[in-house]
Backbone bond lengths (Angstrom), bond angles and torsions (degrees), N, CA, C in turn:
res aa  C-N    CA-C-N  psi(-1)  N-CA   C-N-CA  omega(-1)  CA-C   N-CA-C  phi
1 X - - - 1.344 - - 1.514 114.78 -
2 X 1.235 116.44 -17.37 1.471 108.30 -175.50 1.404 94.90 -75.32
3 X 0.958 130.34 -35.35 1.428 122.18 -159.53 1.949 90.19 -71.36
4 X 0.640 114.10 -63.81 1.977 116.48 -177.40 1.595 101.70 -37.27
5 X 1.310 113.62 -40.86 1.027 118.02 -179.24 2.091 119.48 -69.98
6 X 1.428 89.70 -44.81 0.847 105.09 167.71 1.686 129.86 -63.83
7 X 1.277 108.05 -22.56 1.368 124.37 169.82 1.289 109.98 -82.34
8 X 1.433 121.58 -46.95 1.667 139.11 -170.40 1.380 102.28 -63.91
9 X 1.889 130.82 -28.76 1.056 110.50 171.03 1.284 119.36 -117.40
10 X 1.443 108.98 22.42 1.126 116.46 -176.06 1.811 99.14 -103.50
11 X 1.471 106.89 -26.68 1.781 109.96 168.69 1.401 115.37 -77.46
12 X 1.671 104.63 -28.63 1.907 121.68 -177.99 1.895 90.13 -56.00
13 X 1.461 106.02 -51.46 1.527 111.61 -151.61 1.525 93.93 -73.85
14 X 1.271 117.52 -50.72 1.913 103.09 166.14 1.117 140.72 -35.78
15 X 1.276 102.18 -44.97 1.915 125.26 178.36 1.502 100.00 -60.27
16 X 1.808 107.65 -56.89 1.496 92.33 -172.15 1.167 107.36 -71.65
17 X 1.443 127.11 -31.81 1.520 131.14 -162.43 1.399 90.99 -57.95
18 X 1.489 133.71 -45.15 1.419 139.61 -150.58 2.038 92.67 -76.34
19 X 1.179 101.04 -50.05 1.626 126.50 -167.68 2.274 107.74 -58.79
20 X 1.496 75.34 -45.68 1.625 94.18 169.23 1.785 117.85 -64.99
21 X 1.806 102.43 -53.11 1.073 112.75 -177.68 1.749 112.79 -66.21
22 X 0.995 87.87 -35.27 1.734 91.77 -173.89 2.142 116.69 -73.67
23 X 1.308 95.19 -31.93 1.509 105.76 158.01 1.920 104.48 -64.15
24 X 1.122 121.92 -56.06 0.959 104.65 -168.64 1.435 141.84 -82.80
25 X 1.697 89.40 -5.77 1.664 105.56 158.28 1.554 110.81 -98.05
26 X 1.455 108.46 17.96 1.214 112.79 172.90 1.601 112.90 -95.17
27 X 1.477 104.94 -32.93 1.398 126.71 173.25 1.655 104.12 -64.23
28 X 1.145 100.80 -65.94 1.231 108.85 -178.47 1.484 115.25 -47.91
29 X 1.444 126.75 -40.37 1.539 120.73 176.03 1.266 101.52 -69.22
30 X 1.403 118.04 -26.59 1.892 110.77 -178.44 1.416 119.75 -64.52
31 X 1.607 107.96 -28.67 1.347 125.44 -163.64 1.523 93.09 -86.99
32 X 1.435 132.61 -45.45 1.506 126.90 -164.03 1.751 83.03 -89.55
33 X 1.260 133.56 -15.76 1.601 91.88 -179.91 1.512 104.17 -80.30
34 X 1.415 114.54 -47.06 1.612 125.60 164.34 1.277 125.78 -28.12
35 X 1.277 130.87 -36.82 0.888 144.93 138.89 1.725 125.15 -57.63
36 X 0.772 129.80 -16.06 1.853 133.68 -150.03 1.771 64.44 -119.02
37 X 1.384 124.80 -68.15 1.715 110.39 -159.07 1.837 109.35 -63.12
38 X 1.278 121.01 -47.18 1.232 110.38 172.46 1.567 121.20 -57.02
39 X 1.233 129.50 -39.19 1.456 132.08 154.31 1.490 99.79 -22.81
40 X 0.902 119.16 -94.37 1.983 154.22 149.33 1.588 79.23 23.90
41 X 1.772 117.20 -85.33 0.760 123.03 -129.34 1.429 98.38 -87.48
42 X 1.765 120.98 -13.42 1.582 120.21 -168.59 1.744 91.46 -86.72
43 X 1.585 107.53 -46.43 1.510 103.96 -167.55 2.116 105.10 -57.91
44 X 1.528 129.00 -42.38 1.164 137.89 152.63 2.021 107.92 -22.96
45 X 1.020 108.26 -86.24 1.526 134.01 149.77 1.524 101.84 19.56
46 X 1.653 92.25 -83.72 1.433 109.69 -158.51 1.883 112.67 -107.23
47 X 1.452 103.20 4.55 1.378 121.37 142.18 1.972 109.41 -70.59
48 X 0.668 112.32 -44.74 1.826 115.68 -157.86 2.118 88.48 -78.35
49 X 1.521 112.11 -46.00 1.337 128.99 -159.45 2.071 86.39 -77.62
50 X 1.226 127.46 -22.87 1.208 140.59 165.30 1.601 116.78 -35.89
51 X 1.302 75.34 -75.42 1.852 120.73 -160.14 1.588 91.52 -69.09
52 X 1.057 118.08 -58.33 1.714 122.54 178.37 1.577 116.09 -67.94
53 X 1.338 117.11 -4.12 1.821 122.10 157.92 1.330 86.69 -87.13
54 X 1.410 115.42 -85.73 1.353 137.96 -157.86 2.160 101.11 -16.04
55 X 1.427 99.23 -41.83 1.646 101.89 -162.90 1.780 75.19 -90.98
56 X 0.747 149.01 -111.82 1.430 153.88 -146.89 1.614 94.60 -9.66
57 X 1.273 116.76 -71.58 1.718 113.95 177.94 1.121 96.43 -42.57
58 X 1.081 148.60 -88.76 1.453 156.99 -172.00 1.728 104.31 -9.94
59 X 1.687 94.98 -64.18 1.707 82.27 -163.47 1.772 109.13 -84.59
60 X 1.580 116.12 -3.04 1.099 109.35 171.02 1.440 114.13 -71.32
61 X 1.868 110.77 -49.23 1.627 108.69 172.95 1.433 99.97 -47.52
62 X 1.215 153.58 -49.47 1.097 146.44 -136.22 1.711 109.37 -90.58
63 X 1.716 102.42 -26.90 1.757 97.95 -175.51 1.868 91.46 -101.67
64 X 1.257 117.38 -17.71 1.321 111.63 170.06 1.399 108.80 -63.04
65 X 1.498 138.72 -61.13 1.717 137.38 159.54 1.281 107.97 -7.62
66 X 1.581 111.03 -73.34 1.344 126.70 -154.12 1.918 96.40 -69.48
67 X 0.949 109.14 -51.63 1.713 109.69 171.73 1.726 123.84 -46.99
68 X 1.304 104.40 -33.83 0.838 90.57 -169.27 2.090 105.91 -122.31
69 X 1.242 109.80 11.22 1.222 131.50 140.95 1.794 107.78 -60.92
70 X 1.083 113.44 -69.77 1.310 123.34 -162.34 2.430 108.91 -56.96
71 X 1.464 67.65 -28.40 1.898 94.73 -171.11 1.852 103.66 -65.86
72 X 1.747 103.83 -63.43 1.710 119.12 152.49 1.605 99.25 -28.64
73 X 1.134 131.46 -116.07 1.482 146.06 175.06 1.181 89.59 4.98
74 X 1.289 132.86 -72.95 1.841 127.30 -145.13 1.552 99.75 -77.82
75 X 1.200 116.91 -56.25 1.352 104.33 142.44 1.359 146.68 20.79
76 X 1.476 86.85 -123.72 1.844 103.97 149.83 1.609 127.21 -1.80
77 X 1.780 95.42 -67.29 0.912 117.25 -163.99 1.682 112.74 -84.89
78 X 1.060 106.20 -33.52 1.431 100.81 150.63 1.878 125.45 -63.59
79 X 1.173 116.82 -28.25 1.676 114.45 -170.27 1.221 86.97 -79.82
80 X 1.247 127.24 -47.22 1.580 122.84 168.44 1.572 141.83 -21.71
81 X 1.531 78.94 -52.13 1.423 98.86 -179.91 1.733 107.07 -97.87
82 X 1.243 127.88 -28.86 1.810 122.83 158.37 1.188 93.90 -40.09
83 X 1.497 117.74 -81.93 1.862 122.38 -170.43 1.021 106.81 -28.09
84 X 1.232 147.78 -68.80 1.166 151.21 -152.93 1.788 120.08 -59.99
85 X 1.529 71.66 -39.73 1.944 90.99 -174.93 1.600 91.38 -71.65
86 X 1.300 132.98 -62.70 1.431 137.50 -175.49 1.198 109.70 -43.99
87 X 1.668 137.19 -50.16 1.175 134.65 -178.86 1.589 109.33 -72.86
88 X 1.147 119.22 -30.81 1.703 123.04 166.62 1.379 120.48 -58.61
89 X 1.492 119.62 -32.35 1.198 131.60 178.24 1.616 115.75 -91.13
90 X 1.313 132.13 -24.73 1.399 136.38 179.79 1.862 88.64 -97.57
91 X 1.134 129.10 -27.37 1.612 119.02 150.19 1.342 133.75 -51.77
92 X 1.412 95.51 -36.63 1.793 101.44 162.54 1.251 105.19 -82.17
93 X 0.804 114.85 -72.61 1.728 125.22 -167.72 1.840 97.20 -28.81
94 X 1.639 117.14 -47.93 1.339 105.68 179.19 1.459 135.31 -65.47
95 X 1.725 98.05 -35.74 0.932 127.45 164.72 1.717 121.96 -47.33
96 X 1.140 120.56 -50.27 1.746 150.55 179.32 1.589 84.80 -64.40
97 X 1.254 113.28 -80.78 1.934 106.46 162.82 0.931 142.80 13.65
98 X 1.346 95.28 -84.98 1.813 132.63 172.04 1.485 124.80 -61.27
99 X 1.342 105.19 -50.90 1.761 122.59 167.21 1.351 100.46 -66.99
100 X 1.486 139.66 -49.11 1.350 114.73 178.79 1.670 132.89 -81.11
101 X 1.674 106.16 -8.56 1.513 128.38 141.20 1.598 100.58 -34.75
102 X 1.172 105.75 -79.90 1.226 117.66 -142.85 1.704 91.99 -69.32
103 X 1.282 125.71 -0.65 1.474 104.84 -173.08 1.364 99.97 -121.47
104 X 1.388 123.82 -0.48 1.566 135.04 171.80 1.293 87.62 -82.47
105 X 1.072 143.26 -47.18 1.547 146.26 -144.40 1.687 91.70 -84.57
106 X 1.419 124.48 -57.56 1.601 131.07 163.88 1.448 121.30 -53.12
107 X 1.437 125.20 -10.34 1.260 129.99 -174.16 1.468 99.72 -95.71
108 X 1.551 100.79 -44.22 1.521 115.35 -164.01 2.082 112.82 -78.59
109 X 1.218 96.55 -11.73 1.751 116.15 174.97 1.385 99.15 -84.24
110 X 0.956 120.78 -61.44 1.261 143.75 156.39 1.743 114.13 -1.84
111 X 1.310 82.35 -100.43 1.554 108.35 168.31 1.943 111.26 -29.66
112 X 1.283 95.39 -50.20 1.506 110.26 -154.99 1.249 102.90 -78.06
113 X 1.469 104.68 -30.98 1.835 117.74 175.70 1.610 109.79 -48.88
114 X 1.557 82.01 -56.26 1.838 109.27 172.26 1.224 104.44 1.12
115 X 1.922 77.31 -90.66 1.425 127.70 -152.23 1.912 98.84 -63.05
116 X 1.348 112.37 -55.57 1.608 97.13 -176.65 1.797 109.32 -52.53
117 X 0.858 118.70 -47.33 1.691 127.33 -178.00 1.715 102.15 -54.71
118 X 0.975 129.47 -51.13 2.013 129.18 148.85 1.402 104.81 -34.27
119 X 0.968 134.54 -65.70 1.267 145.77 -164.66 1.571 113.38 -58.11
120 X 1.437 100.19 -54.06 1.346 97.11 -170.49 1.625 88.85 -90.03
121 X 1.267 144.17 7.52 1.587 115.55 169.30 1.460 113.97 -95.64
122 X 1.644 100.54 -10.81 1.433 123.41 179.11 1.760 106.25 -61.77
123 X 1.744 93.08 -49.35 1.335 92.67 171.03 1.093 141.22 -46.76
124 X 1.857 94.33 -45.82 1.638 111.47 -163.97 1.720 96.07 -85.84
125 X 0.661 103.13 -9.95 1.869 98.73 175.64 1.326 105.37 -96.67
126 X 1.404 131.24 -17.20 1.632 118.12 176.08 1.891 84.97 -88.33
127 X 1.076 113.10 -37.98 1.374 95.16 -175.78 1.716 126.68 -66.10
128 X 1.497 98.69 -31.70 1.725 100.24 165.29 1.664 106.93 -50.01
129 X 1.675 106.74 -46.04 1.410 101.60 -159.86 1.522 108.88 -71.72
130 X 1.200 114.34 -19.85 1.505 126.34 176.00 1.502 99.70 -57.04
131 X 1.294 114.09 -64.88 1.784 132.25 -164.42 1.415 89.88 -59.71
132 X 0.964 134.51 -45.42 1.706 138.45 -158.93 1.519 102.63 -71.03
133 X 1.648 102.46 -56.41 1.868 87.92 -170.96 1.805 98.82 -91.13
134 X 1.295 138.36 16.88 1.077 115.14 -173.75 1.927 82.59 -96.86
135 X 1.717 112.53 -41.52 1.067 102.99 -173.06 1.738 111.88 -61.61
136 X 1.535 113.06 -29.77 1.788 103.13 -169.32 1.718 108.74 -76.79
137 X 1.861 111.92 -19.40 1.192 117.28 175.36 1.791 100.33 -70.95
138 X 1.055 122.77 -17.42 1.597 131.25 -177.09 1.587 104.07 -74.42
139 X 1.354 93.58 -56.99 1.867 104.04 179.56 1.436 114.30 -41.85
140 X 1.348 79.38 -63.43 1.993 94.45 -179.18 1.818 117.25 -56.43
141 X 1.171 105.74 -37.74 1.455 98.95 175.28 1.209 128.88 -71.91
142 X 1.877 114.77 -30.21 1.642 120.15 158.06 1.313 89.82 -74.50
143 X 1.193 156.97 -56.19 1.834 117.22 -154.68 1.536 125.36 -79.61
144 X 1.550 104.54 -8.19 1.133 113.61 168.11 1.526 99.43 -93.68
145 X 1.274 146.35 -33.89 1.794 117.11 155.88 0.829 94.86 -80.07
146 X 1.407 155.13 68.03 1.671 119.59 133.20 1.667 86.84 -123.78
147 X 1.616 124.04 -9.12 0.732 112.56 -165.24 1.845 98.29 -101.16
148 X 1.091 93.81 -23.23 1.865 100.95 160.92 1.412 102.93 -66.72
149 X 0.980 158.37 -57.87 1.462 159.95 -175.46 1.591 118.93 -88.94
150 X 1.282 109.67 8.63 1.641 110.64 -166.95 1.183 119.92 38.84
151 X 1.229 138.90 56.95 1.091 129.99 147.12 1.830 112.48 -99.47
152 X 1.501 114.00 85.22 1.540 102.37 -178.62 1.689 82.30 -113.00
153 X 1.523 139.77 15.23 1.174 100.23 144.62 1.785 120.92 -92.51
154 X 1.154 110.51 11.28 1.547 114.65 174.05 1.908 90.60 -68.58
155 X 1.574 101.04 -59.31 1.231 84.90 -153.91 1.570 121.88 -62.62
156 X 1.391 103.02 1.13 2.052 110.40 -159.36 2.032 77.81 -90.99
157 X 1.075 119.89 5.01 1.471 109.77 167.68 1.340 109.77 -126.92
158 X 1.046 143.57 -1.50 1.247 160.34 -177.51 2.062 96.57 -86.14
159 X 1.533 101.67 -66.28 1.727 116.95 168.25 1.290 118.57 -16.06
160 X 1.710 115.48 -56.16 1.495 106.38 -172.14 1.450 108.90 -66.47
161 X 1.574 106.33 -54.11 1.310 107.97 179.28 1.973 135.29 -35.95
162 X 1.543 99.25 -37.82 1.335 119.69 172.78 1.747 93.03 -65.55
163 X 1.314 118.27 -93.38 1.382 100.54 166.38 1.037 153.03 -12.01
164 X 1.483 129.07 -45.07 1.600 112.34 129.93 1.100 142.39 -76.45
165 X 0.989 121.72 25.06 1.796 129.81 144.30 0.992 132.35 -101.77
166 X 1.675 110.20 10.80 1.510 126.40 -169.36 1.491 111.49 39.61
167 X 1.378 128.66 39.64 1.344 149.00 158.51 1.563 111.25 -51.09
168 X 1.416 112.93 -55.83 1.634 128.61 -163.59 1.699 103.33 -82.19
């Protein structure tokens, strides 16, 4: 009988061993699903904690674009408008140039008009004075022959004539 006995608790000790073992791979499947769902729920977690950076970058790249799109443009539109002012101003500036060309050039016609009109009265007055002593050297040479030959009534008729030629 020991041996029956010996079998009886050696099959008793299986059953529970089996009864024991089977709770405790029962535990154990509780613990790896418990585990397998919190996984679940951290990897979920930090998917969602992802997605909620992921859009924040998103809409910052997205209002940063538009900022600095908008920034270009203002820009632009300012170098645009410097240029514009610069080419308006070297337009005057050429312009201011040109008009005072053109009024040096009217000063200088001008002037020169002047100056030829001096010139030629300069002339005509050395030329009176020319006509004057060639005519008074003329005078003098008939009154000294007429006055070598006596004829000073030739010259008292000769007189008017000199006189109207403004000769005398």
């Amino acid at each position: 009988m020991p041996a029956i006995w010996a079998a009886g608790i050696s099959g008793a000790a299986s059953i529970i061993g089996g009864i024991f073992g089977s709770n405790a791979a029962k535990e154990q499947n509780a613990q790896a699903q418990a585990n397998a769902e919190a996984a679940r729920r951290a990897a979920e977690e930090a998917a969602r904690l992802t997605n909620e950076y992921n859009k924040k970058v998103f809409e910052a790249d997205k209002a940063n674009y538009f900022a600095t799109r908008e920034y270009e443009w203002d820009t632009a539109i300012k170098q645009w408008q410097y240029n514009t002012e610069i080419q308006d101003f070297q337009y005057q500036q050429s312009a201011a140039q040109y008009l005072s060309s053109v009024e040096n050039t009217g000063q200088q016609l001008i002037y020169n008009t002047l100056a030829g009109m001096e010139a030629k009265e300069q002339e005509q007055a050395s030329l009176v004075e020319i006509l004057n002593q060639a005519a008074f050297q003329q005078e003098g040479l008939i009154i000294e022959n007429l006055q070598a030959k006596g004829g000073l009534l030739f010259y008292k008729q000769v007189n008017p004539v000199l006189k109207l030629f403004n000769l005398q």
